[in-house]
C-alpha positions in Angstrom: 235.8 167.7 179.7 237.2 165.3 177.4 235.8 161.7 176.9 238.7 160.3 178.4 238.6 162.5 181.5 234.8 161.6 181.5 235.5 157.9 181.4 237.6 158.2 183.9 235.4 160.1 186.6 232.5 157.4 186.0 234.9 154.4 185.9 236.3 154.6 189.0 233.3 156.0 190.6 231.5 152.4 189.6 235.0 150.6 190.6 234.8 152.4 194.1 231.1 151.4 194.1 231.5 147.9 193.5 234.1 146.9 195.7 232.4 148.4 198.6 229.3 146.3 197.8 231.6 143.4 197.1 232.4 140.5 199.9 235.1 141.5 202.0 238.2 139.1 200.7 239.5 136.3 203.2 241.6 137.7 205.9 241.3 141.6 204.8 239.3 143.9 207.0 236.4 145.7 206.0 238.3 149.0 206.9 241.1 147.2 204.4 238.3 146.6 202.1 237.2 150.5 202.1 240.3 151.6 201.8 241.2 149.2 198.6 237.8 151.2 196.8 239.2 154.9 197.8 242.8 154.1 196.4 241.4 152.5 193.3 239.0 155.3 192.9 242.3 157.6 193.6 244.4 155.9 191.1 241.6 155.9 188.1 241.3 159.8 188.8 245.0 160.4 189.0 245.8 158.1 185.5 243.0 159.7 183.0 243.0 163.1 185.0 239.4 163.2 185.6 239.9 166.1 187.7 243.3 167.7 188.4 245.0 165.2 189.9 246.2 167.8 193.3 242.5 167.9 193.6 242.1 163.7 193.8 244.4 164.2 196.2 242.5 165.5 198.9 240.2 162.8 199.0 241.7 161.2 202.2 240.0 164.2 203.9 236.5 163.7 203.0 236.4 159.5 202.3 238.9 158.5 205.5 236.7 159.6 208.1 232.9 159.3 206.2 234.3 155.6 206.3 235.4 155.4 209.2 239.0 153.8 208.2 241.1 157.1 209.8 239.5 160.2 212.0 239.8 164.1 210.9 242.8 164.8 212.7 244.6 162.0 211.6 244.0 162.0 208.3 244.7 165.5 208.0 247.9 166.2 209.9 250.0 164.3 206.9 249.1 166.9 204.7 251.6 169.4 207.2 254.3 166.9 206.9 257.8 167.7 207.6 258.6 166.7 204.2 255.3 168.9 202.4 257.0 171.5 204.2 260.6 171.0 203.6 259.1 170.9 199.4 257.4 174.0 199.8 260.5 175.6 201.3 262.5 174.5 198.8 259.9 175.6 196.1 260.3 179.5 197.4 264.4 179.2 197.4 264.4 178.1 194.0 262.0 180.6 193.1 264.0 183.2 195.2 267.6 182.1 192.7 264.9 182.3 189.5 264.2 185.8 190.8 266.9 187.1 191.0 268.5 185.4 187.6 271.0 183.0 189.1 270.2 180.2 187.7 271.2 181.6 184.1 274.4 182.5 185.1 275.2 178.9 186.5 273.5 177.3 183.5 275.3 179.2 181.2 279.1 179.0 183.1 278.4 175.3 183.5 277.8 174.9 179.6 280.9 177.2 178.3 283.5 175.5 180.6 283.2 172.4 177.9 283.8 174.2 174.8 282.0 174.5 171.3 282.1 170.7 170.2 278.5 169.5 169.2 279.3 166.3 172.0 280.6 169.1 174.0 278.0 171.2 174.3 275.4 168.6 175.0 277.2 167.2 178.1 277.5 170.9 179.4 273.4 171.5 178.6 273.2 168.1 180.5 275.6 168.3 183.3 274.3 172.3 183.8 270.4 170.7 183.8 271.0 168.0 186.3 272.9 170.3 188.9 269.9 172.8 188.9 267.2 169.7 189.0 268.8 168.9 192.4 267.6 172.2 193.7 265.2 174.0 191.4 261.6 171.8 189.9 262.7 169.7 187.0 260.0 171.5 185.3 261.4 174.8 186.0 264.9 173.6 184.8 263.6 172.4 181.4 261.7 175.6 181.3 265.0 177.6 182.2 267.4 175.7 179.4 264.7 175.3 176.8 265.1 179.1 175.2 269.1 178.6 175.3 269.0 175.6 173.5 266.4 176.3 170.7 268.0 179.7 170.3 271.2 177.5 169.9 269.7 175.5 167.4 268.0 178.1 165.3 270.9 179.6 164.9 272.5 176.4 163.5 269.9 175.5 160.3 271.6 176.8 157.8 274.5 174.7 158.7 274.2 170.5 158.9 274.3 169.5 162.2 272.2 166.3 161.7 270.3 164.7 164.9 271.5 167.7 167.1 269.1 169.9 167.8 267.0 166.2 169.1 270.1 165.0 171.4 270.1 168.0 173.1 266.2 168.5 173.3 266.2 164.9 174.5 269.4 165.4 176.8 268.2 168.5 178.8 265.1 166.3 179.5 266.8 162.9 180.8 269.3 165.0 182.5 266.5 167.0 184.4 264.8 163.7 185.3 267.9 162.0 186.8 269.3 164.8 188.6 266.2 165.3 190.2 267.0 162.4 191.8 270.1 163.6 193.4 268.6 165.5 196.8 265.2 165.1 199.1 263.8 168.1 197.3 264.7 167.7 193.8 261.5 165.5 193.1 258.6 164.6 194.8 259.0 161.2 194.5 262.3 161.1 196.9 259.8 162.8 199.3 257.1 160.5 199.0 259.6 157.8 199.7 261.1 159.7 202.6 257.6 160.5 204.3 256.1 157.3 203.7 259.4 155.8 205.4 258.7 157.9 208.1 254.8 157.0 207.9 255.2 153.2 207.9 258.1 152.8 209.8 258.5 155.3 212.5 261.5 153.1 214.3 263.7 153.1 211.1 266.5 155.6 211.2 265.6 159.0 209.3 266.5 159.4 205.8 267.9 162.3 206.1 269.0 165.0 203.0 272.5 163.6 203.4 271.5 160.1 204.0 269.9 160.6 200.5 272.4 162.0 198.7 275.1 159.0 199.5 272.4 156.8 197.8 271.6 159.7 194.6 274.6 161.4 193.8 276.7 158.4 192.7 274.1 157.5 190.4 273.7 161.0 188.8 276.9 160.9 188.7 277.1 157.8 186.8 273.6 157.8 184.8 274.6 161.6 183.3 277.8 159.9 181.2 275.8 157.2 180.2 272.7 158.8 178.9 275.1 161.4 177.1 277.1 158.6 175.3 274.3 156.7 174.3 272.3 160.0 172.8 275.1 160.9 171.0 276.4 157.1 169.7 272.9 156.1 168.8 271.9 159.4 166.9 275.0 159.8 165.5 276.6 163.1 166.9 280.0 163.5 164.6 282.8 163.5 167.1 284.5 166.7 166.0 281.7 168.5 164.8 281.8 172.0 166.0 279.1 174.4 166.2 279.3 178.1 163.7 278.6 181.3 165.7 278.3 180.1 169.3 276.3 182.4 171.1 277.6 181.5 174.9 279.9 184.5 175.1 276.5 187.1 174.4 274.5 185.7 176.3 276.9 186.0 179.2 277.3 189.8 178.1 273.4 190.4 178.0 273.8 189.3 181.7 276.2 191.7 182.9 278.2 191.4 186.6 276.7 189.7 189.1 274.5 192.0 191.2 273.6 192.1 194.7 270.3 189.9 194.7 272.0 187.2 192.7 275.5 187.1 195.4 272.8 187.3 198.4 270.2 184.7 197.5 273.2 182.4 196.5 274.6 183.1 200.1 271.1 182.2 201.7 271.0 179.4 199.1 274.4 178.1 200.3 273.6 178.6 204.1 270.8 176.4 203.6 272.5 173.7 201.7 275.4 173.5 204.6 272.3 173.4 207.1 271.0 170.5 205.2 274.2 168.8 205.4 275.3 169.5 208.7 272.7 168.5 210.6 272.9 165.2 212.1 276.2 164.3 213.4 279.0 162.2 211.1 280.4 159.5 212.5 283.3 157.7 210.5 284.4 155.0 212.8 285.3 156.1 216.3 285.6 159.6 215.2 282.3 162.0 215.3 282.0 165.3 214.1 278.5 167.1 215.5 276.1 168.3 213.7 274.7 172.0 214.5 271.7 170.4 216.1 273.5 168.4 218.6 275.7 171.4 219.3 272.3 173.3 220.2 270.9 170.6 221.6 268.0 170.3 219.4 268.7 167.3 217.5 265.4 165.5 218.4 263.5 168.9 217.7 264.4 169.8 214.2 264.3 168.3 210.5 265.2 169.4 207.2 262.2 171.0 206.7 263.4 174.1 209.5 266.2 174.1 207.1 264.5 174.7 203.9 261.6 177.3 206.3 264.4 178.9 207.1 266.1 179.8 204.0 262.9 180.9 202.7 262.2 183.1 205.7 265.5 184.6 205.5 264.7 185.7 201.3 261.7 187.6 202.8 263.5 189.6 205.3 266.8 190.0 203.1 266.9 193.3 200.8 268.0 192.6 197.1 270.1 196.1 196.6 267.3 197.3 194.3 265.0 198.9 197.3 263.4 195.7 197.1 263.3 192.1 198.9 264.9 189.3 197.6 261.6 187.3 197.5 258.2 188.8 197.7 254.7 187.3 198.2 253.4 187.4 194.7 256.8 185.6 193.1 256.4 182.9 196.4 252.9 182.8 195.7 253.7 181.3 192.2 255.3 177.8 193.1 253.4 174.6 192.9 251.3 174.5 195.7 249.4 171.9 194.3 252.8 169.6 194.4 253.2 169.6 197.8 249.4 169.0 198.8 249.6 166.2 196.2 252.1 164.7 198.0 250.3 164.9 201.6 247.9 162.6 199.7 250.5 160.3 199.0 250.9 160.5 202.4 247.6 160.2 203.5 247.1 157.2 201.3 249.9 155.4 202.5 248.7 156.0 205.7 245.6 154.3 205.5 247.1 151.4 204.0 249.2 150.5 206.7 246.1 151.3 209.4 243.4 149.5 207.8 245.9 146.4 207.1 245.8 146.5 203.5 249.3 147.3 202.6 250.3 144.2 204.7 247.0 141.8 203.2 248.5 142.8 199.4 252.2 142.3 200.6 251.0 138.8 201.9 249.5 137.9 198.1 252.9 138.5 197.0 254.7 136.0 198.7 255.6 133.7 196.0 257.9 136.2 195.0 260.0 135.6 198.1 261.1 132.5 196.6 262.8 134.5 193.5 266.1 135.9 193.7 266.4 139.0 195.2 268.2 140.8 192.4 265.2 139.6 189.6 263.0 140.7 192.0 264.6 144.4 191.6 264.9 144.0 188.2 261.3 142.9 187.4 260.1 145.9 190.1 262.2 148.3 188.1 261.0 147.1 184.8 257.2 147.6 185.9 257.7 151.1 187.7 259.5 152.8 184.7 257.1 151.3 182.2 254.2 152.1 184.0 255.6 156.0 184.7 255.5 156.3 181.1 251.8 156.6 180.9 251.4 158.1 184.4 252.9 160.3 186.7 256.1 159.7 188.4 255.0 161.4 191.6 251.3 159.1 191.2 253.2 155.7 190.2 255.5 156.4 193.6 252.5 157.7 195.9 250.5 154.5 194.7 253.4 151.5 194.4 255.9 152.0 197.5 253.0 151.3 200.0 252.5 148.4 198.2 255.8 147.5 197.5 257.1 148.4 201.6 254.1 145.6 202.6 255.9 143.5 200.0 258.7 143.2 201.3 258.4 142.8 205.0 256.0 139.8 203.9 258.4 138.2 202.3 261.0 138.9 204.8 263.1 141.3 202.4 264.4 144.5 203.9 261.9 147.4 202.3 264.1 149.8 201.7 265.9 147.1 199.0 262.7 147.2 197.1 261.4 151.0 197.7 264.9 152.7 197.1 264.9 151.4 193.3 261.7 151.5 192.9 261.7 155.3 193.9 264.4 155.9 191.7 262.8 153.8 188.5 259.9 156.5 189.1 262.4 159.3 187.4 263.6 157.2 184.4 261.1 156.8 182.5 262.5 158.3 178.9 260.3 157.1 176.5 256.5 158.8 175.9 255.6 163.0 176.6 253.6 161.2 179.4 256.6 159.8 181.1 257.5 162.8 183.4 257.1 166.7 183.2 260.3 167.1 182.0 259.6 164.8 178.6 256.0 166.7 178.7 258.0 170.2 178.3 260.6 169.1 175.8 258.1 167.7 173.7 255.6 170.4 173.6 258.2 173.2 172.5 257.1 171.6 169.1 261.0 170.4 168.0 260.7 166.6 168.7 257.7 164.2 167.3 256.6 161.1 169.5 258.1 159.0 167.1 261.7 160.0 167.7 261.0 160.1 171.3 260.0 156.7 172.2 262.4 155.3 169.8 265.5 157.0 171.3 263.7 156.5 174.9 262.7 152.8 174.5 266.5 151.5 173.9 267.5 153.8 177.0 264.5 152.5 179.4 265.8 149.0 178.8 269.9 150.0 179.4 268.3 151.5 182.6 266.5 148.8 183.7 269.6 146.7 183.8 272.2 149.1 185.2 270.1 151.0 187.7 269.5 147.8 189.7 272.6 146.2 189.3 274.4 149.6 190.6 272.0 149.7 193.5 271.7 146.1 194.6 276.0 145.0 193.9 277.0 148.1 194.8 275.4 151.4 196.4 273.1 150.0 199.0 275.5 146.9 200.4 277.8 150.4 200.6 275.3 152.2 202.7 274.8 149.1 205.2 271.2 148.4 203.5 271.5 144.3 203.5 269.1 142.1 202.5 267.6 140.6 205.7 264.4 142.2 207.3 265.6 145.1 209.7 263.9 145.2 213.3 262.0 148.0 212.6 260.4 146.9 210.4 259.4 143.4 212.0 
C-alpha cells in the first residue's frame, strides 16, 4: 500500500471517529450526525484510494444499519436500481458491438468521410470518439481509438507535423469525456444524477433517456466544435497541412465486409436504441404520438433499464453466423461490474442524506447563496465541480456533490434540477490533470503526452468551459426544456 493510500485509510478512519464523538451540531439529528462521519469517511477513501474505491462503496451496507440511520433492506435495494441495471445492460451491448468488431468499422468510416487534412483528421478522431462514448465506456472508447491514432502518428515522424500527434491524443480524450455526456448510459455520472433524482424526489417527472438527451446532445453537439477549434488554434495545427501515407483505406481492408455478428448485434443495438426512445409517449402540443409502453399498457411497469436487459438478453440467445453466440458469458463477464455497484453507493449515500436530514441541514448552511444571482451561482458551482474532478473522480465528485447541491437548492428556494443538471455535466469536463477522468488517465499513460502539456492545453479549456457550459444551459437549453427557476412542487 502506498503512503498515500495509507494516509488515507487512517485519516478518515480518525475523521469518522471524531465526528461521531463530537456534539451533535444545532438543528442536525444525531442520525444526520452519523451519517455526516460515514460520508466523510466515504469521501477520504474514494479521493486517496485507500481501498478500491467500488469497495468504499459498499459501506452503506455494513455502517447504515450498525448505526441505525437506514435498515438492511433499505439500504440495500438501491444497489438493484433501475438505473445500476440499465448501466450494466448497457455495459454487455457495448461489449456485445466490441465483440463482434463494430465499433472499428464505425470509428474508422466516421474518421475517412473528413479527408486527410491534419484539422481534418482530428475532427473525424473526435466526432467518431464522442458518437461511440454515448454508447460504449469512455474508457473503452479511448482504448478503442488509442492504437489508430498512435499508429497514425508513428507513421508520421519522419515528416514535421508539429503539435499533432498531442491535438489528437488530447482530442480523442475531451471528445470521449463530453460525449459521454450525451445519453443516460454513456457515463455514470448522468446515472447518478438520474437515480438520485428518482431517490430524492420521487414526485418529479422521470428523466427519462430521451428527456436526457434534449438536455445532452445540443451541448455535444456544440462543445465537439469548440474543443476542436481551440486544440488546433492554440497548438498551432497548419490549416492545410496534410498527412503522407494515410493509412484509413488499410485498415478498412484488414477489416474485410461486414459479417453477420457485426449486421446482427447492430440490429439488436438499434432495436434497443428505438426502445429507449420510444418509450414514453411525445406530446407536441395537442398532438400525441404513444409510446410502445402505453400501446401495451405497461407504461407505469417498465423503465429504460427493461430496455437495455433486453438488448443484452437478446445477444445471448442470438447466433453470430460463426456457430457461436453473439455474446457469451466470459466476454459479458468482463464489463465493469465494479461501476455499476459504485454507483448503487452513490445511491445509497444519497439516500441516507435525505433520511437522516443532512442533505437538507447542509442546504440550509447555504442560504446566503440565495441572495446571489442565479446565473453566478451556476457559474461558481461549475467552477468548483470541474476543478475539483481534476483530482478526483467524476463518478465520486457527482455521487458526493448533487446530494448536497439538490438540498441546496430547495433551501434556497431554487429549482434543483438548475443546479444539479450543470453540475452533473461540469463532472465530465474536467480537461486538465491524468486525474481528471478515465479518459485523460488512458491518453496519458500511452506514454505520448507529459503532464506539463496537458494541464497547460487543459487549464485554458476548463476556464472557456466554465463560462460557456453555464451560459448555454441557464440562457438557453433548460429555459428550452421548461426547467425555470422557481422551486417545482415536487420538490417543496
Amino acid at each position: 500500500m502506498k503512503s498515500s493510500n495509507r494516509t488515507g485509510l487512517w485519516l478518515g478512519i480518525l475523521l469518522f471517529l471524531a465526528i461521531l464523538i463530537l456534539p451533535t451540531p444545532a438543528a442536525l439529528s444525531l442520525e444526520g450526525k452519523k451519517m455526516g462521519a460515514i460520508a466523510l469517511l466515504m469521501i477520504v477513501w474514494w479521493v486517496t484510494e485507500a481501498i478500491p474505491i467500488y469497495v468504499t462503496a459498499f459501506l452503506p451496507v455494513v455502517l447504515f444499519p450498525t448505526l441505525g440511520i437506514l435498515n438492511s433492506a433499505e439500504t440495500t435495494k438501491v444497489y438493484g436500481h433501475d438505473y445500476v441495471l440499465m448501466l450494466l445492460g448497457a455495459f454487455i451491448l457495448a461489449k456485445g458491438v466490441e465483440k463482434q468488431n463494430l465499433h472499428k468499422r464505425i470509428a474508422l468510416r466516421t474518421i475517412g468521410l473528413l479527408g486527410t487534412g491534419q484539422r481534418k483528421i482530428i475532427l473525424g478522431f473526435m466526432v467518431a470518439t464522442a458518437l461511440l462514448s454515448m454508447w460504449i465506456t469512455n474508457m473503452a472508447v479511448v482504448l478503442i481509438m488509442l492504437p489508430i491514432a498512435t499508429s497514425l502518428i508513428e507513421k508520421q515522424k519522419e515528416n514535421n507535423v508539429g503539435n499533432f500527434g498531442l491535438a489528437l491524443l488530447l482530442g480523442i480524450a475531451y471528445a470521449a469525456s463530453v460525449g459521454g455526456t450525451g445519453t443516460l448510459i454513456g457515463t455514470p455520472p448522468n446515472l447518478v444524477f438520474a437515480g438520485l433524482m428518482d431517490k430524492l424526489y420521487p414526485d418529479a417527472p422521470e428523466i427519462g433517456f430521451v428527456d436526457w438527451m434534449k438536455i445532452a446532445l445540443p451541448l455535444v453537439a456544440i462543445f465537439i466544435p469548440v474543443i476542436w477549434i481551440y486544440l488546433v488554434s492554440f497548438l498551432k495545427i497548419q490549416k492545410d497541412a496534410k498527412l503522407a501515407n494515410f493509412g484509413l483505406v488499410h485498415e478498412m481492408n484488414r477489416l474485410g465486409k461486414m459479417s453477420s455478428g457485426e449486421k446482427r448485434v447492430f440490429i439488436i443495438f438499434l432495436l434497443t436504441a428505438l426502445g429507449w426512445v420510444f418509450r414514453k409517449d411525445f406530446i407536441i402540443g395537442d398532438f400525441v404520438l404513444s409510446g410502445w409502453g402505453s400501446l401495451l399498457g405497461v407504461a407505469d411497469y417498465v423503465h429504460d433499464s427493461t430496455v437495455a436487459l433486453f438488448g443484452a438478453i437478446l445477444l445471448f440467445l442470438i447466433g453470430d453466423g460463426k456457430d457461436g453466440k453473439l455474446m457469451d458469458w466470459r466476454t459479458a463477464s468482463s464489463v465493469p461490474w465494479g461501476v455499476a455497484m459504485f454507483l448503487g453507493g452513490g445511491l445509497a449515500l444519497g439516500s441516507g442524506f435525505k433520511s437522516t436530514g443532512l442533505a437538507e441541514w447542509m442546504g440550509n448552511s447555504f442560504l446566503f447563496m440565495g441572495n446571489l444571482p442565479e446565473f453566478l451561482i451556476l457559474l461558481g458551482i461549475v467552477a468548483l465541480i470541474i476543478f475539483i474532478t481534476e483530482v478526483n473522480s467524476n463518478t465520486a465528485t457527482a455521487t458526493i456533490f448533487l446530494p448536497v447541491l439538490a438540498a441546496m437548492g430547495v433551501a434556497g428556494s431554487i429549482n434543483p434540477l438548475l443546479i444539479m443538471v450543470p453540475a452533473t455535466f461540469a463532472c465530465s469536463f474536467a480537461f486538465m490533470m491524468p486525474s481528471g477522468t478515465g479518459t485523460n488517465t488512458v491518453i496519458f499513460a500511452s506514454g505520448r503526452i507529459r503532464v506539463a502539456d496537458m494541464a497547460k492545453t487543459g487549464f485554458w479549456l476548463n476556464l472557456i468551459c466554465i463560462v460557456v457550459l453555464p451560459l448555454l444551459l441557464y440562457y438557453f437549453i433548460l429555459p428550452i426544456m421548461g426547467i425555470t427557476v422557481e422551486l417545482p412542487i415536487w420538490a417543496e
